[in-house]
DSSP file (Angstrom, degrees, kcal/mol; ACC not computed):
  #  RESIDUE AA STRUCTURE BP1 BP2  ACC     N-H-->O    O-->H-N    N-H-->O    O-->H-N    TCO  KAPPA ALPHA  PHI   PSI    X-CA   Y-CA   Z-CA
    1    1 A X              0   0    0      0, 0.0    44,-0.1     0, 0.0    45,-0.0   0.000 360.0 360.0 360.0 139.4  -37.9   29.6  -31.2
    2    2 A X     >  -     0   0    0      1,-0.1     4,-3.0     4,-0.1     3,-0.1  -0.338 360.0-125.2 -59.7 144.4  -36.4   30.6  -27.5
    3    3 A X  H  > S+     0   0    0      1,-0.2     4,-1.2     2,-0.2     5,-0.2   0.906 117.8  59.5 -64.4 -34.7  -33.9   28.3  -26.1
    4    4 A X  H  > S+     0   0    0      1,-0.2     4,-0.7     2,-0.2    -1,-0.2   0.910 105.0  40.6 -60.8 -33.0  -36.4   28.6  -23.4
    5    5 A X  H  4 S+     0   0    0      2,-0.2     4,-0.5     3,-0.1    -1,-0.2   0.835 114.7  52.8 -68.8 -44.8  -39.4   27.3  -25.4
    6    6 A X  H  < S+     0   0    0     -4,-3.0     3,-0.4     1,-0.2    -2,-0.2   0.990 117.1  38.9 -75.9 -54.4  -37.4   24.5  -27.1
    7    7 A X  H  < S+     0   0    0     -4,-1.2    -1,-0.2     1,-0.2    -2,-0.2   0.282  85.2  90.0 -73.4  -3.3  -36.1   23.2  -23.8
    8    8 A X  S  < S+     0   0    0     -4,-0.7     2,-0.3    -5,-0.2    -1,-0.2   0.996 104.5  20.3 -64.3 -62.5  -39.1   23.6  -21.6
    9    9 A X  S    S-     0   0    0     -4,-0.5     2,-0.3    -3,-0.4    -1,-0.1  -0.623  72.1-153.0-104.8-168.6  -39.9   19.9  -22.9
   10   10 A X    >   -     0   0    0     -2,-0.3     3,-1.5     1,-0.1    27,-0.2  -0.769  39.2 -65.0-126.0 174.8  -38.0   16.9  -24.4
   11   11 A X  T 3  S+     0   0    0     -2,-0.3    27,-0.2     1,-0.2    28,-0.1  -0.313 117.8  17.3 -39.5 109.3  -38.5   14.0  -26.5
   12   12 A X  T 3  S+     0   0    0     25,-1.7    -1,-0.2     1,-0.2    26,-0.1   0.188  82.2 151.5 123.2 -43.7  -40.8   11.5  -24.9
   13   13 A X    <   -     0   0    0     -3,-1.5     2,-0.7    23,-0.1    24,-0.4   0.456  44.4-132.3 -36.4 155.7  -42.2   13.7  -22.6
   14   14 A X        +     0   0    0     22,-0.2    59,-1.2    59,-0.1     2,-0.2  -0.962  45.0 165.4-124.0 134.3  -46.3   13.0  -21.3
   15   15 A X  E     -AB  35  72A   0     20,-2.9    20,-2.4    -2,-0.7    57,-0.2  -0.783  38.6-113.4-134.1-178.0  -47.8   16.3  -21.6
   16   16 A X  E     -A   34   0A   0     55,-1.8    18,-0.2    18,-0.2    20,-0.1  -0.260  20.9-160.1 -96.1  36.0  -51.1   17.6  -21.6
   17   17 A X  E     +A   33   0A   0     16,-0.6    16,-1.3    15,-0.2     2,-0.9   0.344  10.1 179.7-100.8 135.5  -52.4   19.1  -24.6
   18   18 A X    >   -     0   0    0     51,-2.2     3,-0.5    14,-0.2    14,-0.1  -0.927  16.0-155.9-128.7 121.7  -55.7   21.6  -24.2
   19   19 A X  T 3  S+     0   0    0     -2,-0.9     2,-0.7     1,-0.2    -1,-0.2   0.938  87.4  32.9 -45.1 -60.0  -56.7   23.0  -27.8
   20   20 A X  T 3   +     0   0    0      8,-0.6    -1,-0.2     1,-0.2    11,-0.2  -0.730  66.0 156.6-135.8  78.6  -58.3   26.0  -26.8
   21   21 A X  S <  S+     0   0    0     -2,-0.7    -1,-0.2    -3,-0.5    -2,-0.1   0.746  83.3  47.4 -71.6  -8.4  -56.5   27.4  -23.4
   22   22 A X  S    S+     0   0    0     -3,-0.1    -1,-0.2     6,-0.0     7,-0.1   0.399  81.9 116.2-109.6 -30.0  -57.8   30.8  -24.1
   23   23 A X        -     0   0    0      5,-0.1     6,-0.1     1,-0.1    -3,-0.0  -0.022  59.8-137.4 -70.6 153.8  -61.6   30.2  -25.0
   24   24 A X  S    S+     0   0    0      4,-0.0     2,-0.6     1,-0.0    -1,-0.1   0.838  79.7  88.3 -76.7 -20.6  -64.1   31.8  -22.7
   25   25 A X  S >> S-     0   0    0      1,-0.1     4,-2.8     2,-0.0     3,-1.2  -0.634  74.8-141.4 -77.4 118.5  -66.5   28.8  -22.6
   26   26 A X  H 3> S+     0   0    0     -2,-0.6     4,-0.8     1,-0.3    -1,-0.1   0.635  93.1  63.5 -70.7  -9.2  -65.4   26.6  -19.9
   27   27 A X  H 34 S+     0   0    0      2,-0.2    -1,-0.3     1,-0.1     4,-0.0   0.772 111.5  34.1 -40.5 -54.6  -66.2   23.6  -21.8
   28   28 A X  H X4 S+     0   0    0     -3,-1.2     3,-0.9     2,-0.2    -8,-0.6   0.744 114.8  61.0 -85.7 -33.1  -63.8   24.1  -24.4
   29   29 A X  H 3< S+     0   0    0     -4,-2.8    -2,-0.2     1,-0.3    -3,-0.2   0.806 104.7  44.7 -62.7 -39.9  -61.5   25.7  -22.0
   30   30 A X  T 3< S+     0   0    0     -4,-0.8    -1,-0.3    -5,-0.3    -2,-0.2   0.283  88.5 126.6 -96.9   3.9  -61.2   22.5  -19.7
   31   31 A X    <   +     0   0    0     -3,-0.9     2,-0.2   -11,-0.2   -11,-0.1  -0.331  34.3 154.8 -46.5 126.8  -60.7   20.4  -23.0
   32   32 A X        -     0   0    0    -14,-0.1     2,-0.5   -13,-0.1   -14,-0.2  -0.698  30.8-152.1-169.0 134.8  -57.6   18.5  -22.9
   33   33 A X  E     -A   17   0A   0    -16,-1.3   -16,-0.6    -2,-0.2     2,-0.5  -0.862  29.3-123.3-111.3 151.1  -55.6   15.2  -24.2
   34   34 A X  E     +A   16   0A   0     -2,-0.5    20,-0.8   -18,-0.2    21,-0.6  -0.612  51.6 169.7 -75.9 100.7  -53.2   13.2  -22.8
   35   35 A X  E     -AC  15  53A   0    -20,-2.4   -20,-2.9    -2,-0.5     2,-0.4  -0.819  29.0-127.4-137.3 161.8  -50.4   13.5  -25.8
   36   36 A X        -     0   0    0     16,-2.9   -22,-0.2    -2,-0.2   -23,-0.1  -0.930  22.5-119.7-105.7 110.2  -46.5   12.6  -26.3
   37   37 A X        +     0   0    0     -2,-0.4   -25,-1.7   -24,-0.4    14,-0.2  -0.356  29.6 177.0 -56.3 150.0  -43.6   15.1  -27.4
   38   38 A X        -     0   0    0     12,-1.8     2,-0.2     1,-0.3    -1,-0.2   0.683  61.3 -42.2-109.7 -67.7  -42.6   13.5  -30.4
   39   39 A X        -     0   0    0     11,-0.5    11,-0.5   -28,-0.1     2,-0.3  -0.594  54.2 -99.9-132.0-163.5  -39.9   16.6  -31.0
   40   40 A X        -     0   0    0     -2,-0.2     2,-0.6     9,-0.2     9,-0.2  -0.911  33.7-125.6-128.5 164.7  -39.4   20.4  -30.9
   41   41 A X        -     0   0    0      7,-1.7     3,-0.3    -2,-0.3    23,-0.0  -0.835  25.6-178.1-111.3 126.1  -39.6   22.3  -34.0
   42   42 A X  S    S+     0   0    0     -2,-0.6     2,-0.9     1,-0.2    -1,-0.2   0.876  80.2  46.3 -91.3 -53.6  -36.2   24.6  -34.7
   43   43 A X  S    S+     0   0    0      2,-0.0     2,-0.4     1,-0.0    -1,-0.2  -0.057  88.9  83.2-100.9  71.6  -37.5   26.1  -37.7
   44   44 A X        -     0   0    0     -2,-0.9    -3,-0.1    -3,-0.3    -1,-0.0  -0.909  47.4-160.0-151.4 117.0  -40.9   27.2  -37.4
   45   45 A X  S    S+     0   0    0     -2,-0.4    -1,-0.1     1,-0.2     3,-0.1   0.686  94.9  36.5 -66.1 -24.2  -42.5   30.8  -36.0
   46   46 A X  S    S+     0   0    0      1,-0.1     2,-0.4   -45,-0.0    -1,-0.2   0.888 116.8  43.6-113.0 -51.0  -45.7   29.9  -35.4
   47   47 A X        -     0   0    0      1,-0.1    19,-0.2    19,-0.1    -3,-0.2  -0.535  51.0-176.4 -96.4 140.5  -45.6   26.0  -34.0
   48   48 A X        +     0   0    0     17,-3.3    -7,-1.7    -2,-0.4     2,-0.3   0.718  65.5  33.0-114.3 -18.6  -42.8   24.9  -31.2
   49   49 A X  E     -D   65   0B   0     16,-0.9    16,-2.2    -9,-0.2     2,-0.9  -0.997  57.1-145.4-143.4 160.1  -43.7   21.2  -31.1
   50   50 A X  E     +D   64   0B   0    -11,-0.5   -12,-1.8    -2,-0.3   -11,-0.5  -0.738  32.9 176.4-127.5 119.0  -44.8   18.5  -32.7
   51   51 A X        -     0   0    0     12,-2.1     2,-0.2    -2,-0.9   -12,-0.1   0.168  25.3-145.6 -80.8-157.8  -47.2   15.7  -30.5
   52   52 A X        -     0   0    0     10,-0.2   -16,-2.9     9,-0.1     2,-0.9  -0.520  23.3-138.0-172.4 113.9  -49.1   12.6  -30.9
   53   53 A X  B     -C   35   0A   0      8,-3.4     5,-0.3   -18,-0.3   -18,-0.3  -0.654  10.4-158.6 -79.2 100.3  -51.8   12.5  -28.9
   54   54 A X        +     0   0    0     -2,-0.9   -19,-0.1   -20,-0.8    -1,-0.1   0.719  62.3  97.9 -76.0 -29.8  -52.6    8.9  -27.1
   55   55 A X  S >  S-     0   0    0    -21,-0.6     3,-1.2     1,-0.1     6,-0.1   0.033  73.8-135.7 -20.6 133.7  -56.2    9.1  -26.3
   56   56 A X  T 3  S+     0   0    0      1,-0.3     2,-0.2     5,-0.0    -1,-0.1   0.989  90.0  75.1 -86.2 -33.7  -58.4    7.3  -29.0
   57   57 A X  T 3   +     0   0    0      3,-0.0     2,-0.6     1,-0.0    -1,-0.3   0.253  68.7  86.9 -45.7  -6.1  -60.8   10.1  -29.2
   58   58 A X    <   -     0   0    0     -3,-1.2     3,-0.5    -5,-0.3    -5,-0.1  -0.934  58.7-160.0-102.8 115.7  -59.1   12.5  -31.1
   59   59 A X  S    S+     0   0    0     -2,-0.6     2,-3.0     1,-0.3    -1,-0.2   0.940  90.7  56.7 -51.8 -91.7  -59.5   12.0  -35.1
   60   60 A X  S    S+     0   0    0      1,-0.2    -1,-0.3    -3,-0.1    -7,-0.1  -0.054  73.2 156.4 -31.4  38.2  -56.2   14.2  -35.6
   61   61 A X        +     0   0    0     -2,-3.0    -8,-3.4    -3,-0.5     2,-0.7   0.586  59.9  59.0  -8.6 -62.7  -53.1   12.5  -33.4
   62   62 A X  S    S+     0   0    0    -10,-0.2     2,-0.4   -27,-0.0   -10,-0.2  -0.686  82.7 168.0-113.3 130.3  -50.5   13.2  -34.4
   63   63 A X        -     0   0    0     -2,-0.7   -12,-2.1   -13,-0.0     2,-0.3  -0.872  39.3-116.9-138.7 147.7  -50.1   17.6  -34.2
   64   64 A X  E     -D   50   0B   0     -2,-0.4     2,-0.2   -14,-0.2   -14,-0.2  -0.669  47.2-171.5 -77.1 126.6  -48.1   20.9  -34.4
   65   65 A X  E     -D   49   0B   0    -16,-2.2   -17,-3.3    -2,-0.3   -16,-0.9  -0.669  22.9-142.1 -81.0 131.9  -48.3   22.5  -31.2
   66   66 A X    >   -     0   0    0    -19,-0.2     3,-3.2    -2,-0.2     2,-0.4  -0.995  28.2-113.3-123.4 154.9  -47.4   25.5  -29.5
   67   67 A X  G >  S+     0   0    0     -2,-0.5     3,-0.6     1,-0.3    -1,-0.1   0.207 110.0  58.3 -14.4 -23.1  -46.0   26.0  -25.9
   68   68 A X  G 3  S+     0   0    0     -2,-0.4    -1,-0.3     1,-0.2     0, 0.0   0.271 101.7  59.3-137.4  -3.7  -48.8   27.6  -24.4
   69   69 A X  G <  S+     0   0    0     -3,-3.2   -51,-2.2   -49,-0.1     2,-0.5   0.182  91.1  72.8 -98.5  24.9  -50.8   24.8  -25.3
   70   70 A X    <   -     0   0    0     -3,-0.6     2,-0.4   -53,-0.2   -53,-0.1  -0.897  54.0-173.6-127.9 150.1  -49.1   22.0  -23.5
   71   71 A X        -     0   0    0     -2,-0.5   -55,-1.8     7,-0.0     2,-0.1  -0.991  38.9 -91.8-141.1 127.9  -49.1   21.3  -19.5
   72   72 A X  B     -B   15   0A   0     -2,-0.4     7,-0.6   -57,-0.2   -57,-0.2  -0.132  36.6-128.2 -51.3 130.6  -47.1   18.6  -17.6
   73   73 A X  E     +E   78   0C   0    -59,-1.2   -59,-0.1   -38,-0.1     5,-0.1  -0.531  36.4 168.5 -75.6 132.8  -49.0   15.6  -17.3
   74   74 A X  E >   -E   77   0C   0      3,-1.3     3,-0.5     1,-0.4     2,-0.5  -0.333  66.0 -77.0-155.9  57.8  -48.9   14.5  -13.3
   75   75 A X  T 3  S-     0   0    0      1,-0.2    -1,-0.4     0, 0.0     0, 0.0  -0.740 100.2 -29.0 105.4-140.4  -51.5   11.9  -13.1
   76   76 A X  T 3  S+     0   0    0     -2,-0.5     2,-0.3    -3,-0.1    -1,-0.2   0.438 117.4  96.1 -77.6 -10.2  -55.1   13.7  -13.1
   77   77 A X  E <   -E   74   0C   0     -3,-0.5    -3,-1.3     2,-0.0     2,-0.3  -0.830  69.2-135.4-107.2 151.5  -53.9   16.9  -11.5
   78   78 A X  E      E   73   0C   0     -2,-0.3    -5,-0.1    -5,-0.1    -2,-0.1  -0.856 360.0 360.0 -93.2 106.7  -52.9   20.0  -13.5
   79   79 A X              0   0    0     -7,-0.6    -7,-0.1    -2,-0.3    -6,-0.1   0.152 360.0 360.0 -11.0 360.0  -49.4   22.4  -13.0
């Protein structure tokens, strides 16, 4: 992982987490839970962090992440 990637967040952090940032359906697209960094991952190619998601609605909590799925949490509004 880039020192940039591990240090973009930290331990603690209230992020945003969106499954599918990529999909063309804007349903899936605007998907997103309200999650907590638990850590960053030093050895691992594919995943860069590992969350826990606070929202009760998600069966799966606590989950390997990558960067490009997480946005800072700042209330209701989106970075």
């Amino acid at each position: 992982m880039s020192e940039v990637i591990k240090d973009k967040y930290s331990k603690d952090d209230i992020v945003w987490y969106y499954p599918f940032p990529n999909d063309t359906s804007q349903s899936l697209k605007n998907t997103r839970y309200k999650a907590v960094v638990l850590n960053a991952i030093e050895d691992d190619y594919y995943y860069d962090y590992v969350i826990y998601i606070i929202e009760e609605a998600h069966p799966n909590r606590r989950k390997k992440v990558r960067v490009k799925n997480l946005v800072v949490y700042r209330g209701n509004e989106v970075e």
